[in-house]
C-alpha positions as CSV (number, residue, x, y, z in Angstrom):
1,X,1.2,54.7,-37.1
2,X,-1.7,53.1,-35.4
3,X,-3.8,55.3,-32.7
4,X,-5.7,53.6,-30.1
5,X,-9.6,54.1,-29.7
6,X,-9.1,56.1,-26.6
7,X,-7.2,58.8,-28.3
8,X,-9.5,59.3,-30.7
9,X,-11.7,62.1,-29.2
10,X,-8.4,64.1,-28.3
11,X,-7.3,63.7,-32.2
12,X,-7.4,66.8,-34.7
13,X,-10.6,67.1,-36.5
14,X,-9.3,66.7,-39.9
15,X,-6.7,64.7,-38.9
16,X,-5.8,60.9,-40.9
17,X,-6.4,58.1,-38.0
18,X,-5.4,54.3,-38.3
19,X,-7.2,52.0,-35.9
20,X,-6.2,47.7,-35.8
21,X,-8.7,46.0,-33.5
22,X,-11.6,43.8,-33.8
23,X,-14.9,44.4,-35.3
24,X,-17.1,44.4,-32.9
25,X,-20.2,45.7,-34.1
26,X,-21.5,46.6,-37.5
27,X,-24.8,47.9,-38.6
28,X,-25.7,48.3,-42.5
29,X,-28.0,50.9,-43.4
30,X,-29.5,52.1,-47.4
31,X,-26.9,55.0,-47.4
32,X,-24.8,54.1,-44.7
33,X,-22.5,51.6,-42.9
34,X,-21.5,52.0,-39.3
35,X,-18.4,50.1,-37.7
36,X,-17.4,49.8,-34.3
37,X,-14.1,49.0,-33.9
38,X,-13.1,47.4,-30.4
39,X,-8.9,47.8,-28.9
40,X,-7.4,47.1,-25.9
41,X,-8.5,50.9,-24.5
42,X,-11.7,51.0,-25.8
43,X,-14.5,51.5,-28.9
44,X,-14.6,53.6,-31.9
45,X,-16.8,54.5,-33.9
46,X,-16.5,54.0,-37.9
47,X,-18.5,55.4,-41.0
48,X,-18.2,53.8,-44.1
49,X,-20.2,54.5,-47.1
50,X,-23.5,52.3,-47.9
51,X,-22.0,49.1,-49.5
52,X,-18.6,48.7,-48.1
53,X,-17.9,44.8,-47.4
54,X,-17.4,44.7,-43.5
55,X,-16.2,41.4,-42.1
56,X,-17.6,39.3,-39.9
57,X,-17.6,40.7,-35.8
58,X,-14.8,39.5,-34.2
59,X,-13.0,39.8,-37.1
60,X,-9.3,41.7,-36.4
61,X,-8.8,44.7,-39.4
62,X,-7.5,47.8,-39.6
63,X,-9.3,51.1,-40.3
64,X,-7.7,53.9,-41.9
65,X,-10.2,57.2,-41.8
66,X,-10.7,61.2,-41.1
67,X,-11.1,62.1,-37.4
68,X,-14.8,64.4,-37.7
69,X,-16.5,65.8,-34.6
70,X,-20.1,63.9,-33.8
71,X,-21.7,64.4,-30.8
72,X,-23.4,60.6,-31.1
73,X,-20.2,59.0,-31.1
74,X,-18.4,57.3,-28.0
75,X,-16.2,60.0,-27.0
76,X,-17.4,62.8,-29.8
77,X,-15.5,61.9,-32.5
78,X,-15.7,59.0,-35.2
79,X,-13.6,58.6,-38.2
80,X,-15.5,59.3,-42.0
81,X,-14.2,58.5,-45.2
82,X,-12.8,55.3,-44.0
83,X,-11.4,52.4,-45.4
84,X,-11.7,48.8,-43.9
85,X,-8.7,46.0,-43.9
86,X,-8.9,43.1,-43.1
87,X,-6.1,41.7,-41.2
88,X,-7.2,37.9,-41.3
89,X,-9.9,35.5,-42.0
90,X,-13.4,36.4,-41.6
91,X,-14.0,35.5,-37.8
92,X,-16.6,32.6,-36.7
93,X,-19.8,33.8,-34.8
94,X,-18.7,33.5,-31.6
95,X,-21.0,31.5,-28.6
96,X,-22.8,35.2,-27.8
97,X,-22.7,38.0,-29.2
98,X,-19.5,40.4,-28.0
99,X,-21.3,43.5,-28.8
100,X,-24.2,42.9,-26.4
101,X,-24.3,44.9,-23.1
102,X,-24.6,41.7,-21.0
103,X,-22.3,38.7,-21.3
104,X,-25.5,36.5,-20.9
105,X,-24.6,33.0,-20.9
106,X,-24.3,30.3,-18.5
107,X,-21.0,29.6,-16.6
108,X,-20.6,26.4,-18.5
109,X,-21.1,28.4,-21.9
110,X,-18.6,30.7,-20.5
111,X,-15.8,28.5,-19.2
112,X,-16.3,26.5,-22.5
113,X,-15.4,29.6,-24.8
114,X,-13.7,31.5,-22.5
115,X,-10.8,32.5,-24.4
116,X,-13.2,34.1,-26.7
117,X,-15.9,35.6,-24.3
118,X,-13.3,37.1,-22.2
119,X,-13.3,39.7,-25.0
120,X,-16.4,41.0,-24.0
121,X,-15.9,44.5,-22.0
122,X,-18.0,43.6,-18.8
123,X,-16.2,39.9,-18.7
124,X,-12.7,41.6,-19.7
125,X,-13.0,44.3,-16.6
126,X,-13.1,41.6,-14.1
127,X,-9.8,40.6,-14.5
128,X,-9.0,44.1,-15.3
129,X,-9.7,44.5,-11.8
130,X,-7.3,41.3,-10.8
131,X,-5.0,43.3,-12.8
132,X,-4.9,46.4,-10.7
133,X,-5.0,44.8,-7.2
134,X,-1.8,42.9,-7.9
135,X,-0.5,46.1,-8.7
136,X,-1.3,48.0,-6.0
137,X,-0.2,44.6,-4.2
138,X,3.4,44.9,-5.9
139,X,3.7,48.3,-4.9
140,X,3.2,48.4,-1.7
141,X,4.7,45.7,-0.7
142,X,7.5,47.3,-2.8
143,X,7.2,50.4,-1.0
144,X,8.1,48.5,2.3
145,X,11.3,47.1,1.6
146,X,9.8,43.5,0.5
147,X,11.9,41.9,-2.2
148,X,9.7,39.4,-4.9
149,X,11.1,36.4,-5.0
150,X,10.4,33.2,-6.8
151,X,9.7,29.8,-5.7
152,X,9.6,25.9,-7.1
153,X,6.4,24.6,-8.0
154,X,8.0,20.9,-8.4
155,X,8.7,19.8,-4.6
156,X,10.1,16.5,-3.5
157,X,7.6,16.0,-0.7
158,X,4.2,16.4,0.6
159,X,4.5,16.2,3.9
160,X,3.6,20.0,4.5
161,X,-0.1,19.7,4.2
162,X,-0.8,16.1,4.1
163,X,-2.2,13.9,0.6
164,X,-4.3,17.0,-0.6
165,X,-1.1,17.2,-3.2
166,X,-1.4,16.7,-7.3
167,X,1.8,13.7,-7.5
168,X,3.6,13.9,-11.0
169,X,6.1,12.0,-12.6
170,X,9.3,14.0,-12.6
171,X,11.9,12.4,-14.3
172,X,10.5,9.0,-13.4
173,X,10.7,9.7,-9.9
174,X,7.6,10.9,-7.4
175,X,7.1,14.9,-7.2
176,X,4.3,17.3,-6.4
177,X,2.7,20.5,-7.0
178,X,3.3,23.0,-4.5
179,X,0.1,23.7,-2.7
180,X,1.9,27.3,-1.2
181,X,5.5,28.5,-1.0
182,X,5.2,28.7,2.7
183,X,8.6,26.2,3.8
184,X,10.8,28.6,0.9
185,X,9.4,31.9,1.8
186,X,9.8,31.2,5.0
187,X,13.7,30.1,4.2
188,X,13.9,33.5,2.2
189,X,13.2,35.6,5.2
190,X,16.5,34.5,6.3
191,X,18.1,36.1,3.5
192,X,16.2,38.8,2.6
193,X,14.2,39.7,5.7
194,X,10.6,40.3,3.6
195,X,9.9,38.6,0.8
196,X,6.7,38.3,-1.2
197,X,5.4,36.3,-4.2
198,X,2.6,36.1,-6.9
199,X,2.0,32.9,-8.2
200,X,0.3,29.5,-8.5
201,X,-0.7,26.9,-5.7
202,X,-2.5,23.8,-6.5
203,X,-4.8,21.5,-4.2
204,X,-5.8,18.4,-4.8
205,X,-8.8,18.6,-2.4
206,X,-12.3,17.4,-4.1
207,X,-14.1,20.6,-3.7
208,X,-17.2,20.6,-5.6
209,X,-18.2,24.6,-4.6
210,X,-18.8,27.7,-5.9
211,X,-15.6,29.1,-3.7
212,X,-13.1,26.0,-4.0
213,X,-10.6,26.1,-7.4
214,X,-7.7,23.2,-7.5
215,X,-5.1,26.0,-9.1
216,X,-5.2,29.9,-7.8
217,X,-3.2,32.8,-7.8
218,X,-1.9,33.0,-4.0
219,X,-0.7,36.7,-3.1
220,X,2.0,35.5,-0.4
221,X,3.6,37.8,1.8
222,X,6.0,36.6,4.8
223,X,8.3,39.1,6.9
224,X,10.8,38.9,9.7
225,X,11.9,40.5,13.1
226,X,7.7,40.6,14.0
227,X,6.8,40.9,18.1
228,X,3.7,38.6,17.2
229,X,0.7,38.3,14.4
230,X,-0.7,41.5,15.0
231,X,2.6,42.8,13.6
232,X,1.4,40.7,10.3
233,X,-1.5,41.4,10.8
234,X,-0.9,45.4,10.4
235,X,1.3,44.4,7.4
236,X,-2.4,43.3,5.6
237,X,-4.1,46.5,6.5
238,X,-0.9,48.4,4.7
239,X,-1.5,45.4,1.4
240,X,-5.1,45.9,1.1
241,X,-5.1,49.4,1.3
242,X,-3.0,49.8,-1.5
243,X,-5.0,47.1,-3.4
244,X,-7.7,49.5,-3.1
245,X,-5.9,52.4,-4.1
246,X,-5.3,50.9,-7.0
247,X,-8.7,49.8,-8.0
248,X,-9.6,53.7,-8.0
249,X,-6.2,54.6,-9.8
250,X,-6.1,51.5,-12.7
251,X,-9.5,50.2,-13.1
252,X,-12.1,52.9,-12.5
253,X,-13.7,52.1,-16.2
254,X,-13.3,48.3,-14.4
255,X,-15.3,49.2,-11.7
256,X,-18.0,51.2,-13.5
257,X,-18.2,48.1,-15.8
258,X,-18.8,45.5,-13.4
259,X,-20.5,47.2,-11.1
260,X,-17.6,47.1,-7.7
261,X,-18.5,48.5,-4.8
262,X,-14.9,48.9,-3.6
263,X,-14.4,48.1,0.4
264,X,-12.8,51.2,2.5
265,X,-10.1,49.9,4.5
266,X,-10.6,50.6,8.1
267,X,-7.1,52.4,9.9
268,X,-7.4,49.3,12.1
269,X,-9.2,46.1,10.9
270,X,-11.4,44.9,13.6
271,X,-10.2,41.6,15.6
272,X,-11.9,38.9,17.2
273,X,-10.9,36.0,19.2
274,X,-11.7,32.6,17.7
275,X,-13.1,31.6,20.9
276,X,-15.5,34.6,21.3
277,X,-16.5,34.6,17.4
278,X,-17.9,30.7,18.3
279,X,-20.0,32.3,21.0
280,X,-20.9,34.8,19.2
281,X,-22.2,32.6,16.1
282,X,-23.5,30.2,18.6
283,X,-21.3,27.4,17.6
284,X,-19.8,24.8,19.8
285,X,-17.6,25.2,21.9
286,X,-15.0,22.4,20.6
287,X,-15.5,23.4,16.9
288,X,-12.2,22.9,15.1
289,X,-12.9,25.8,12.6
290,X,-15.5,28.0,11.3
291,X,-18.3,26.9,9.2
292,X,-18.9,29.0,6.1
293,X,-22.1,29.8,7.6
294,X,-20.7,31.5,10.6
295,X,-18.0,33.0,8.2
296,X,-21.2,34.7,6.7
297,X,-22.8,35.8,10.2
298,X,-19.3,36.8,11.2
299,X,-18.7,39.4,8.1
300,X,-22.4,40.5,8.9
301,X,-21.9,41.3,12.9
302,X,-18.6,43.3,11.4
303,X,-20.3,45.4,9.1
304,X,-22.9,46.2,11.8
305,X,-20.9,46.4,14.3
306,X,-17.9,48.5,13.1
307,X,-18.7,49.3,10.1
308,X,-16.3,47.0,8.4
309,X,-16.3,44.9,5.2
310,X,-13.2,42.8,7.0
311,X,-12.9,41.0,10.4
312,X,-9.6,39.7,11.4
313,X,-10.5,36.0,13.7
314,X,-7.1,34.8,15.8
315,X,-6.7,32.4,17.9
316,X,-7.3,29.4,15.8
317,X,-6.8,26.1,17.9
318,X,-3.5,24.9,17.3
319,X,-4.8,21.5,16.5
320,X,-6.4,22.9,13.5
321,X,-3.2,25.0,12.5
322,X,0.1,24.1,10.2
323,X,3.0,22.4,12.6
324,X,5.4,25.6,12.0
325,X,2.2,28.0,13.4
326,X,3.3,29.9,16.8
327,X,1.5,29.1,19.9
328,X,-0.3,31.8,21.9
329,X,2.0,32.4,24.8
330,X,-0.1,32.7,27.2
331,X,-2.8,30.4,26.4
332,X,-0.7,27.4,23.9
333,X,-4.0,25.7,22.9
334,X,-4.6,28.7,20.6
335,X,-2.7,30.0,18.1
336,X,-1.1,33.4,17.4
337,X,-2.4,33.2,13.7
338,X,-5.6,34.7,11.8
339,X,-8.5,34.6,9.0
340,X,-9.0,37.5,7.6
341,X,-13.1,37.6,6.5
342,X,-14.3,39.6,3.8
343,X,-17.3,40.2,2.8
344,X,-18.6,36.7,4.9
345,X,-15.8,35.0,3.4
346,X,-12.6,33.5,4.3
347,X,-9.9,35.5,1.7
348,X,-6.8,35.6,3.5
349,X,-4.4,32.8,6.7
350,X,-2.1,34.2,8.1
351,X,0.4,34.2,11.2
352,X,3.2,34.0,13.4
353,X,5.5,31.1,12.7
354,X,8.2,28.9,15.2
355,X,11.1,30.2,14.8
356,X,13.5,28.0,16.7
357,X,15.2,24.8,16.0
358,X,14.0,22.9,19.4
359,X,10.7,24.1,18.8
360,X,10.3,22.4,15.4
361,X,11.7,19.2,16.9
362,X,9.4,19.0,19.3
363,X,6.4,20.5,16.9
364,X,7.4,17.4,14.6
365,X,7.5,14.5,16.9
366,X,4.0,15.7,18.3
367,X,2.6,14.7,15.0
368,X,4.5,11.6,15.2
369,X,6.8,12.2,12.4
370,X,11.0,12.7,11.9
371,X,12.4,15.8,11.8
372,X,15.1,14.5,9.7
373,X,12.2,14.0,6.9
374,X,12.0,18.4,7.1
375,X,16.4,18.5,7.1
376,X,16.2,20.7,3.5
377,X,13.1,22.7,4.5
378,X,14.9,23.1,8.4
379,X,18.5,23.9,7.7
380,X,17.6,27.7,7.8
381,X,16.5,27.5,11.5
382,X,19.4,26.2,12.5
383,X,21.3,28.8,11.1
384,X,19.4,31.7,12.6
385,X,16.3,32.6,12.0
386,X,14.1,35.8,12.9
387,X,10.7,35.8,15.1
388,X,8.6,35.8,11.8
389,X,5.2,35.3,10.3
390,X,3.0,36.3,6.9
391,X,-0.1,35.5,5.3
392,X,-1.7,34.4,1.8
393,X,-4.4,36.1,-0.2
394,X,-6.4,34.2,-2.8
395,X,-6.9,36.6,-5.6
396,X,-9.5,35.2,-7.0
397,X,-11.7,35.5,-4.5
398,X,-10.7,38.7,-3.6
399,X,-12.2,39.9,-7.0
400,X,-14.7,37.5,-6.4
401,X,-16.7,39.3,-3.5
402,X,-15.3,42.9,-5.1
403,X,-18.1,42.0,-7.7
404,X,-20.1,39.7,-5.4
405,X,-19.7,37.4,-8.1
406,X,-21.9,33.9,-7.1
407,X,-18.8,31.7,-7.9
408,X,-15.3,31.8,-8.0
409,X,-15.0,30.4,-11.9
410,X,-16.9,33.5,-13.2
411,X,-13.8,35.9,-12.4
412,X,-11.1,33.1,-13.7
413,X,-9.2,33.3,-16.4
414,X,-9.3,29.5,-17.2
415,X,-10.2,27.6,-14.1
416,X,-9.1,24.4,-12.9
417,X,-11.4,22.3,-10.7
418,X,-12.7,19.1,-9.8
419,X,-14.3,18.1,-13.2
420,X,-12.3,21.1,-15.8
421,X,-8.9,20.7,-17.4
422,X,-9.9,22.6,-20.4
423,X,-9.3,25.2,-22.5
């Protein structure tokens, strides 16, 4: 039966111990051969008598040996009297050497060969720690009543968020790539009340930055019977809280790998006004939207002003906001929606959302467009819908500034961009 290389210091000294896992480090002595053996949980350490043919690092194998106490070992125990199979052909160098502390090669050298250098421990923890915050994202959202759901990634039309759409032949008709699941979530409130998803979104927006990606993983949440966005907005605190939790629960080695410094969640994330943070970052007054400068100065004034690692901005103009985003009653040029900054950057949008039929008419024809060109994504409304709103969290980025990583592509798993479709 195979053991993992975390439960070898808890084995029986004495005890016969069969590891499978990677070499991934061997040093050859005059009376000695020493093996490190790399799993899923961790390293081991091997000793094999001077002479023993080791394969290649990165070869996969399986090590069969006598659990003895050494003090000099990771976790105080390395197997003796081994012996060493290999479980394929010997393994080609890799682009850097695995067994190195630091992963040090450039972001080209790593996106080229990342399905190989993601082996390495410090590259592997970083999505360890993705790992863990959809976890903690999945259960507390869980823990609220929110049902997962699933949504299409083919739609028929792109008329939610303009031409920033990948277009694909489906069938040998026109389709697109879903840049959110905003219109179905939205649809699915009516059914299940809160609903939240993990999955892709794709945008088609020439981005050429260190914090743009044209495919992420969008952590979408969207709930009903809200008084206004501070009711989704409270819904966040609850989500990132138990993103956090999780770090500490999951991915402590993660953490201690990488380096983390893991945000505290304030009991009430601070709030700003868009209008005010403008002032504030001495911006003028008919800017559309925040530059990611004043994102920047903004996540600075919160940390020294409350302490905070996130700010909460509301009020967006409506001008600059989705059709289906709910005005601010008492003020309709603004919006009742939100950024959330972390860190100086933008991570999650979120908001309340119309709600009623006649407001979606009228919201439509403002833009000049039909409503009958929304009658599948509208429907729902006109069968009863909730006062409702939600939000989006890129997860990249969120492990992103966890690390303060300097781009976005060093914490994804493959990424898509501007100039990369491959591997």
């Amino acid at each position: 039966m195979r053991s993992l290389c975390s439960s070898l210091p808890t084995a029986e000294p004495g005890s016969v111990i069969t590891l499978e896992g990677w070499v991934h480090r061997r040093r050859e002595l005059a009376r000695i051969t020493f093996l490190v053996v790399r799993d899923r949980t961790g390293l081991a350490q091997v000793v094999l008598p001077a002479g023993t043919e080791v394969p290649p690092e990165e070869t996969t194998v399986r090590v069969v040996g006598t659990a003895t106490a050494n003090p000099q070992a990771p976790g105080g125990v390395e197997l003796t009297e081994a012996t060493i199979e290999a479980l394929t052909e010997p393994a080609v160098t890799p682009a850097a050497e695995l067994w190195r502390p630091a992963l040090d090669v450039s972001l080209p050298t790593l996106l080229d060969h990342a399905p190989v250098l993601w082996r390495h421990p410090a590259q592997r923890a970083k999505w360890e720690l993705a790992a863990a915050s959809l976890r903690g994202f999945r259960a507390t959202l869980d823990g609220l009543d929110f049902t997962e759901i699933a949504t299409p990634k083919f739609v028929e039309s792109a008329t939610e968020s303009g031409a920033n759409v990948f277009a694909v032949d489906y069938f040998g008709r026109p389709a697109y790539l879903a840049q959110s699941p905003q219109f179905y979530k939205q649809q699915l409130v009516g059914v299940f009340e809160r609903v939240y998803e993990v999955g892709p979104v794709f945008r088609a927006e020439p981005h050429d930055t260190v914090r743009h990606l044209a495919e992420y993983r969008s952590l979408d949440v969207e709930l009903g019977f809200i008084h206004d966005h501070r009711d989704v907005l409270a819904v966040l605190r609850e989500v990132l809280a138990g993103m956090v939790a999780a770090l500490h629960a999951y991915a402590a080695p993660a953490l201690e790998r990488t380096g983390a410094v893991v945000p505290a969640v304030p009991d009430e994330i601070p709030v700003i006004h868009f209008a005010d943070a403008l002032k504030l970052v001495g911006a003028p007054v008919d800017e559309p939207d925040l530059a990611p400068e004043h994102e920047r100065a903004l996540g600075a004034w919160a940390l020294a002003e409350h302490g905070s690692d996130f700010l909460a901005v509301e009020g967006y103009p409506m001008r600059k906001r989705a059709f289906y985003t709910h005005p601010q009653p008492s003020d309709p040029q603004w919006s009742n929606s939100f950024d959330l900054i972390f860190r100086g950057l933008e991570l999650v949008t979120g908001g309340q959302r119309l709600h009623r039929p006649s407001d979606y008419d009228a919201a439509i024809r403002a833009r000049g467009e039909d409503p009958a060109d929304y009658a599948a994504y509208l429907q729902a409304f006109k069968h009863g819908m909730p006062p409702h709103g939600g939000f989006a969290i890129g997860l990249e980025r969120w492990v992103a500034r966890l690390i303060e990583a300097t781009n976005v592509r060093e914490v994804t798993l493959f990424p898509r961009d501007l100039h990369r479709l491959t591997p």
